[in-house]
C-alpha positions as a LaTeX table, in Angstrom:
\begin{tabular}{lrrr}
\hline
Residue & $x$ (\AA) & $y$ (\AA) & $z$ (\AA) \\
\hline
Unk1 & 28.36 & 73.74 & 103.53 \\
Unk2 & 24.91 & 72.85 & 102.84 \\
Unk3 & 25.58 & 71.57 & 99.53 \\
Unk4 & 27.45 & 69.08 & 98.19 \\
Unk5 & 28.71 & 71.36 & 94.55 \\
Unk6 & 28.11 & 74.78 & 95.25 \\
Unk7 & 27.71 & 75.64 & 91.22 \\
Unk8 & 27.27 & 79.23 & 91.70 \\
Unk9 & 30.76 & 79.44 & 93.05 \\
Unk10 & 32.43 & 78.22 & 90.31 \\
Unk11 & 31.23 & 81.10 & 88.56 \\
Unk12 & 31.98 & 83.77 & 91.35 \\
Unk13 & 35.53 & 81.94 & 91.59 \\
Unk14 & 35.99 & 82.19 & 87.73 \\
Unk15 & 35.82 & 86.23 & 87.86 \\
Unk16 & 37.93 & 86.45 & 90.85 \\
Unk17 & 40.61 & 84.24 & 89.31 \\
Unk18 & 40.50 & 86.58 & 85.70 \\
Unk19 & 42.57 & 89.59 & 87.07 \\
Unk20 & 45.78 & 86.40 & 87.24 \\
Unk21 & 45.54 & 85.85 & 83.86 \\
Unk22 & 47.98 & 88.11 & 82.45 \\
Unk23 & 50.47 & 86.98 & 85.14 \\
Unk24 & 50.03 & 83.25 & 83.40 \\
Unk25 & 49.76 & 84.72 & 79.75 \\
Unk26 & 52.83 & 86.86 & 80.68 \\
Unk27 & 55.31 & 84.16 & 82.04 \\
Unk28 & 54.36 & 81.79 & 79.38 \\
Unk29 & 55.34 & 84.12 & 76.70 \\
Unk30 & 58.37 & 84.89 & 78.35 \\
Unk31 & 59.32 & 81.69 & 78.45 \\
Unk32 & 58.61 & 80.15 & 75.16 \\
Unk33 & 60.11 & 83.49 & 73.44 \\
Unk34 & 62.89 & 83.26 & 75.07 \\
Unk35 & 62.82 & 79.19 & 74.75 \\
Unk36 & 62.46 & 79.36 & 71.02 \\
Unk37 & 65.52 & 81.78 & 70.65 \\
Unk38 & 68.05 & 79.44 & 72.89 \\
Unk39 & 66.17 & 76.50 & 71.11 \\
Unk40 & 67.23 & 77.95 & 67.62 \\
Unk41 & 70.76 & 78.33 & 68.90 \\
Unk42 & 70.79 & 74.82 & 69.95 \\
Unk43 & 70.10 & 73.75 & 66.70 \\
Unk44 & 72.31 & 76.02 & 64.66 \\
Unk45 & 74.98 & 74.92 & 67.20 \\
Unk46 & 74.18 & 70.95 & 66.35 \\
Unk47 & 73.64 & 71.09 & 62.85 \\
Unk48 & 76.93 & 73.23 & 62.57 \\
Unk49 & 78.57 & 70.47 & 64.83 \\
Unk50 & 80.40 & 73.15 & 66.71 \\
Unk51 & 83.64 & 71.74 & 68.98 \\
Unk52 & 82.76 & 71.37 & 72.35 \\
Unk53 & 79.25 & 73.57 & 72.21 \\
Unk54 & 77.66 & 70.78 & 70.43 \\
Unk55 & 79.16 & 68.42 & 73.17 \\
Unk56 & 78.11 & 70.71 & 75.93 \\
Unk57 & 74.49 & 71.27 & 74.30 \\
Unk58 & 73.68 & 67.38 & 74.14 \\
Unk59 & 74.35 & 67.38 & 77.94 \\
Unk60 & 72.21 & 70.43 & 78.47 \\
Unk61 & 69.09 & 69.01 & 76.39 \\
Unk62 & 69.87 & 66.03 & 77.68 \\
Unk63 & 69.57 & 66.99 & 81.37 \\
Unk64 & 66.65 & 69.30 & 80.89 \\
Unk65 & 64.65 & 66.71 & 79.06 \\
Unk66 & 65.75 & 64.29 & 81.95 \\
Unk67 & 64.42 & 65.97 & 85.00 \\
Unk68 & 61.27 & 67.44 & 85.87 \\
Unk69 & 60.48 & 70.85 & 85.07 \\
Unk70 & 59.10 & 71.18 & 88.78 \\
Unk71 & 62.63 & 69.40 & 90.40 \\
Unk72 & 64.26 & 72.36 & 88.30 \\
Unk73 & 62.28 & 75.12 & 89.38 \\
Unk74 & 63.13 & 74.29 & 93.19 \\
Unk75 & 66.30 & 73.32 & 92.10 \\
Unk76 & 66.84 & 76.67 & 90.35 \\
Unk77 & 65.09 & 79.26 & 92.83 \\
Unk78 & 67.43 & 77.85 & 95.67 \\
Unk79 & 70.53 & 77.54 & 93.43 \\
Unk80 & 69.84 & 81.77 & 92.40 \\
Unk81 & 70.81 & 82.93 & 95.79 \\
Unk82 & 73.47 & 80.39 & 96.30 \\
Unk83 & 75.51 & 81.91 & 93.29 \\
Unk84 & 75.02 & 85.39 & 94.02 \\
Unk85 & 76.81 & 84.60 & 97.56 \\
Unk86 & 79.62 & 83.29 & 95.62 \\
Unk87 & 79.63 & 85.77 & 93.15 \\
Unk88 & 79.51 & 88.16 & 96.21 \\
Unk89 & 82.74 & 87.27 & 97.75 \\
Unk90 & 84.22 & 86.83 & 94.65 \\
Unk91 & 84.29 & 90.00 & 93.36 \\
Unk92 & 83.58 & 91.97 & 97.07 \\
Unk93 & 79.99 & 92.95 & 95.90 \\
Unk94 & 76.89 & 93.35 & 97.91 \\
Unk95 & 74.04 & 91.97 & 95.79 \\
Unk96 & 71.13 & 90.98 & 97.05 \\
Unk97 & 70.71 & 86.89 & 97.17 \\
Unk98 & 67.26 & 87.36 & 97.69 \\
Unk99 & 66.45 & 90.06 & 95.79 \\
Unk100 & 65.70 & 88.35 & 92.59 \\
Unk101 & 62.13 & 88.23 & 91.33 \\
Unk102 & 60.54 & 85.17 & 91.16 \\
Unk103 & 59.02 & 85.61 & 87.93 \\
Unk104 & 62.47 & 85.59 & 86.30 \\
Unk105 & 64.01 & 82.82 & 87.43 \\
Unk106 & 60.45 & 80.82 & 86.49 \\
Unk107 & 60.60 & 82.07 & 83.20 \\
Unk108 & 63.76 & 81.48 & 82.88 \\
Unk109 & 63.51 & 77.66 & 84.01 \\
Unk110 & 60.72 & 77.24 & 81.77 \\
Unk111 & 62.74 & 78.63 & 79.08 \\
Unk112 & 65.27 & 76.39 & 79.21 \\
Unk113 & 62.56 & 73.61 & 79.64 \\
Unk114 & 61.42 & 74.83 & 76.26 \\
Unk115 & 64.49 & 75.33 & 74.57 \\
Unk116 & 65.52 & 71.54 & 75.38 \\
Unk117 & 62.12 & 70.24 & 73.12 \\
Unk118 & 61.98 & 73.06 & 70.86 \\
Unk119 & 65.48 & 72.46 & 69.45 \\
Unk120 & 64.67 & 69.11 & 67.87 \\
Unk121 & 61.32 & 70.89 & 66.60 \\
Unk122 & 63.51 & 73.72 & 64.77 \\
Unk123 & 66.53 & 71.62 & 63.78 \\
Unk124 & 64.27 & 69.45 & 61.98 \\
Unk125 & 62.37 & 72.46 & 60.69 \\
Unk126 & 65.44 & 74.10 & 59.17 \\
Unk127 & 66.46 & 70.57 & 57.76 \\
Unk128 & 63.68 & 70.67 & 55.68 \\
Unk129 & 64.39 & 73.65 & 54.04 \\
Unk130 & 64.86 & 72.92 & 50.17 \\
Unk131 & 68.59 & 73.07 & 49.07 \\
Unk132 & 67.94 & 74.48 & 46.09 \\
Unk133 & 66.54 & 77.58 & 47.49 \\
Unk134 & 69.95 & 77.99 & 49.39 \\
Unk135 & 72.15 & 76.85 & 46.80 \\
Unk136 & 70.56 & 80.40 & 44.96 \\
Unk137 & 70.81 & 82.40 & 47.73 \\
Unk138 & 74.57 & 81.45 & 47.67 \\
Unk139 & 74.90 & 81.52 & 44.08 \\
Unk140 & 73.27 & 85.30 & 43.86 \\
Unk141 & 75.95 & 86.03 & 46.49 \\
Unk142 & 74.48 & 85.93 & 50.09 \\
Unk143 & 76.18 & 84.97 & 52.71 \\
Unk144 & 75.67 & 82.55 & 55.32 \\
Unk145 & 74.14 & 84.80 & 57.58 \\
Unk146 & 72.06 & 86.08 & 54.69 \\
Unk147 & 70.84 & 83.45 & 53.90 \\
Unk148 & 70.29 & 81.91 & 57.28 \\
Unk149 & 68.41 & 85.10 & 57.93 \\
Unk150 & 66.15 & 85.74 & 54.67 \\
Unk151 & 65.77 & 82.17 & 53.35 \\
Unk152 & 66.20 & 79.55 & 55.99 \\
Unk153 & 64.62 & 80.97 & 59.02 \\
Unk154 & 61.50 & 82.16 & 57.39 \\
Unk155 & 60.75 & 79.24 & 55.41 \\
Unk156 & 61.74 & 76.68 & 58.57 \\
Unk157 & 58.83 & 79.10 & 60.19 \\
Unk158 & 56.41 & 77.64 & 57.93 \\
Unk159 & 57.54 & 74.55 & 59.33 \\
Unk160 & 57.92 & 74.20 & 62.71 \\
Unk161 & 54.72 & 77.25 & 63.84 \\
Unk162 & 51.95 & 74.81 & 64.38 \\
Unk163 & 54.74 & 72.89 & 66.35 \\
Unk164 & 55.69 & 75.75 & 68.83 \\
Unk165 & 52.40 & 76.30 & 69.23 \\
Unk166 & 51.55 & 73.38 & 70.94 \\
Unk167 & 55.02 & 74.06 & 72.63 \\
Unk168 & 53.09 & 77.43 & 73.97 \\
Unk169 & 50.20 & 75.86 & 74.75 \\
Unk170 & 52.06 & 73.30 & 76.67 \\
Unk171 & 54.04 & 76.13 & 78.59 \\
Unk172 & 50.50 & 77.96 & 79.18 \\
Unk173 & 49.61 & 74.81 & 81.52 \\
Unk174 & 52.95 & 74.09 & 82.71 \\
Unk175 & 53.35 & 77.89 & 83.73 \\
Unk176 & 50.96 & 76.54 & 86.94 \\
Unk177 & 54.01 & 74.98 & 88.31 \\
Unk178 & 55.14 & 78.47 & 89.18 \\
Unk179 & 52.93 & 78.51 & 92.71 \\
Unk180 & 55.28 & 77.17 & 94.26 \\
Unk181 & 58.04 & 79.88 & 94.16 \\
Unk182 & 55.11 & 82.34 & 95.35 \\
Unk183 & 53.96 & 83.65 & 92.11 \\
Unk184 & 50.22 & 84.56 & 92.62 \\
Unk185 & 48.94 & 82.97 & 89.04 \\
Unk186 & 45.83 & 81.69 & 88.27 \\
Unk187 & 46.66 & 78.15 & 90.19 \\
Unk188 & 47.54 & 79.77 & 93.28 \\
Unk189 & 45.10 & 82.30 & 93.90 \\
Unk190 & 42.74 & 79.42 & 92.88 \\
Unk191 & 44.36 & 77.96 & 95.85 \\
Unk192 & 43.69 & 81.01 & 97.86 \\
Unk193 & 40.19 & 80.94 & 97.34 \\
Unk194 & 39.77 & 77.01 & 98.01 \\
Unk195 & 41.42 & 77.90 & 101.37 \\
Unk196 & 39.30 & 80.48 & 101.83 \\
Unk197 & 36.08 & 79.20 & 101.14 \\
Unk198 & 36.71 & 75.44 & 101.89 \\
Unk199 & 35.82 & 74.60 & 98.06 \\
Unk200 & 38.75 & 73.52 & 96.57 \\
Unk201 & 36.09 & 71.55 & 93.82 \\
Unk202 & 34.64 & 74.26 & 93.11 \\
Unk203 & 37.66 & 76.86 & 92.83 \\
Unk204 & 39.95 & 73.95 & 90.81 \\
Unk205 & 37.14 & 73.69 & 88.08 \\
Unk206 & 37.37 & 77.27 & 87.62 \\
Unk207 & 40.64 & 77.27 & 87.14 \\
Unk208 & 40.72 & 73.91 & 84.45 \\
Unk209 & 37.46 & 76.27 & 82.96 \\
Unk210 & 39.79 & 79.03 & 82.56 \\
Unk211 & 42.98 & 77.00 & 81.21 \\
Unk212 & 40.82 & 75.37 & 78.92 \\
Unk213 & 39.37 & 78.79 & 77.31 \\
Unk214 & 43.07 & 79.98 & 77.13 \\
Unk215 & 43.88 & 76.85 & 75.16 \\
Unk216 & 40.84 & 77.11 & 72.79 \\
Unk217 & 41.84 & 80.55 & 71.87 \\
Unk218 & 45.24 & 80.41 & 71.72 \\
Unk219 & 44.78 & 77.10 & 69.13 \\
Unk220 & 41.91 & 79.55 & 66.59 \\
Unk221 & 44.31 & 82.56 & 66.85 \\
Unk222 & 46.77 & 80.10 & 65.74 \\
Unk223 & 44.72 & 78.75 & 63.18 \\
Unk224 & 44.39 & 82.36 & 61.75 \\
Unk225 & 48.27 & 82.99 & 61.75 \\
Unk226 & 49.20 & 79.77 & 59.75 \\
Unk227 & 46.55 & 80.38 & 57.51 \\
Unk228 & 48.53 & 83.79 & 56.73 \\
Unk229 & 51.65 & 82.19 & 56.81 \\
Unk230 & 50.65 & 79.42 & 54.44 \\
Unk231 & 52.32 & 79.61 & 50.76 \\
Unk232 & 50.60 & 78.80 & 47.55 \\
Unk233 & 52.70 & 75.67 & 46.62 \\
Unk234 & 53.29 & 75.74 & 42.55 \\
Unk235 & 52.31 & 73.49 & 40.51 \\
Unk236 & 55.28 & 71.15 & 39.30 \\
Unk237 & 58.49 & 70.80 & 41.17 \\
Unk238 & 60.40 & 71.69 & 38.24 \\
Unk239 & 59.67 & 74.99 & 38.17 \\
Unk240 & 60.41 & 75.73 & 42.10 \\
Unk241 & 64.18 & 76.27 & 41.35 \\
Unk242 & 63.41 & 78.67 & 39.33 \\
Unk243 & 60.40 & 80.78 & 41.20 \\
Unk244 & 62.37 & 80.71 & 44.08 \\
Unk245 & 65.60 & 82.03 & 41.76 \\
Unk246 & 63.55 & 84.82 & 40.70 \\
Unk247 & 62.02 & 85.88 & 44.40 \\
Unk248 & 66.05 & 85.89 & 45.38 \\
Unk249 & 66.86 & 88.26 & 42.52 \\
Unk250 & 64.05 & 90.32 & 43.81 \\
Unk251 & 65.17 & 90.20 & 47.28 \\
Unk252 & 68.79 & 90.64 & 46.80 \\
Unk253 & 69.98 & 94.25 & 46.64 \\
Unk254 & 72.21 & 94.90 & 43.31 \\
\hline
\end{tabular}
């Protein structure tokens, strides 16, 4: 180690790092799709102030916002094989306890992790949603489910995207955490090399480089997609009632 920075390496340990990227890409979007979906439940559950689920829900979000998301990753990959023991000599199975991948109980910690902030994000979202609009969907003869579906949802989208995004992008960094139940992401092969090499520096700049270009292109391809999603607004408030009346008549099947 003649040098102090060995710049060329942080280069060389850039392209060795790129073949983990879909492993990081892949568990992030695993996680926040399947964070979002048990986030929108949440919410459905807590603005429909269901008995007991709505209890049992608060807990949940509030225990998952309460802990760290690394305490429940160890918590979670140690607790995995624990219940498939039990569930083992409950039912006279023979299961594997340590035959579960990895990768799935990170995602699914991370999911939860997500579905615990996203909830707020998407209850408030779907709060927002004019009345009006759903006051005609019900008065053209949807039901709930219709109009949860066709009216609610997609206009809440609108709403909460840019939101979830950072949500995603927050998962894309947190998805680093995941080293430590042996998945070989971007963080710990970045590890690998440090070891390898003896230049840690050098192989942990490569990896912020890398996080850092995710991020940037993550945020324009969101950029893009809300620009899509974006609807002209019209001109007076008066007439919304009655545009959106219209679309439903449209949309409604006679």
């Amino acid at each position: 180690m003649d040098t102090i920075i060995d710049f060329p390496a942080i280069g060389k340990y850039a392209i060795d790092l790129l073949p983990y990227i879909p492993v990081t890409i892949a568990l992030a979007v695993v996680a926040t799709v399947l964070g979002t979906a048990l986030g929108l439940l949440l919410a459905l559950i807590k603005i429909a102030k269901v008995p007991v689920l709505s209890q049992i829900s608060a807990v949940l979000v509030s225990y998952l916002r309460g802990t760290p998301p690394l305490v429940q990753l160890l918590l979670n990959v140690n607790a995995v094989p624990i219940a498939i023991l039990y569930i083992n000599r409950a039912f006279g199975t023979s299961f594997d306890a340590l035959g579960l991948s990895p990768f799935l109980v990170a995602a699914f910690t991370f999911a939860l992790t997500e579905a615990a902030y996203s909830s707020e994000t998407i209850r408030a979202a779907l709060n927002s949603v004019d009345r009006r609009e759903i006051e005609a969907a019900h008065s053209l003869g949807m039901t709930p489910w219709q109009t949860l579906r066709r009216i609610t949802i997609p206009n809440a989208t609108v709403v909460a995207f840019p939101t979830l995004v950072n949500h995603f992008i927050g998962m894309l960094k947190q998805s680093s955490l995941a080293f430590v139940v042996s998945i070989v992401e971007i963080t710990a092969y970045a590890k690998i090399l440090g070891g390898r090499d003896y230049r840690f520096f050098e192989a942990y700049l490569a990896t912020a480089i890398i996080y850092w270009i995710l991020t940037v292109i993550v945020e324009q391809l969101a950029r893009v997609i809300e620009a899509r999603m974006a609807r002209p607004q019209p001109a007076g408030k008066a007439r919304r009632p009655r545009a959106a009346a219209v679309q439903l008549r449209t949309e409604v099947p006679a």
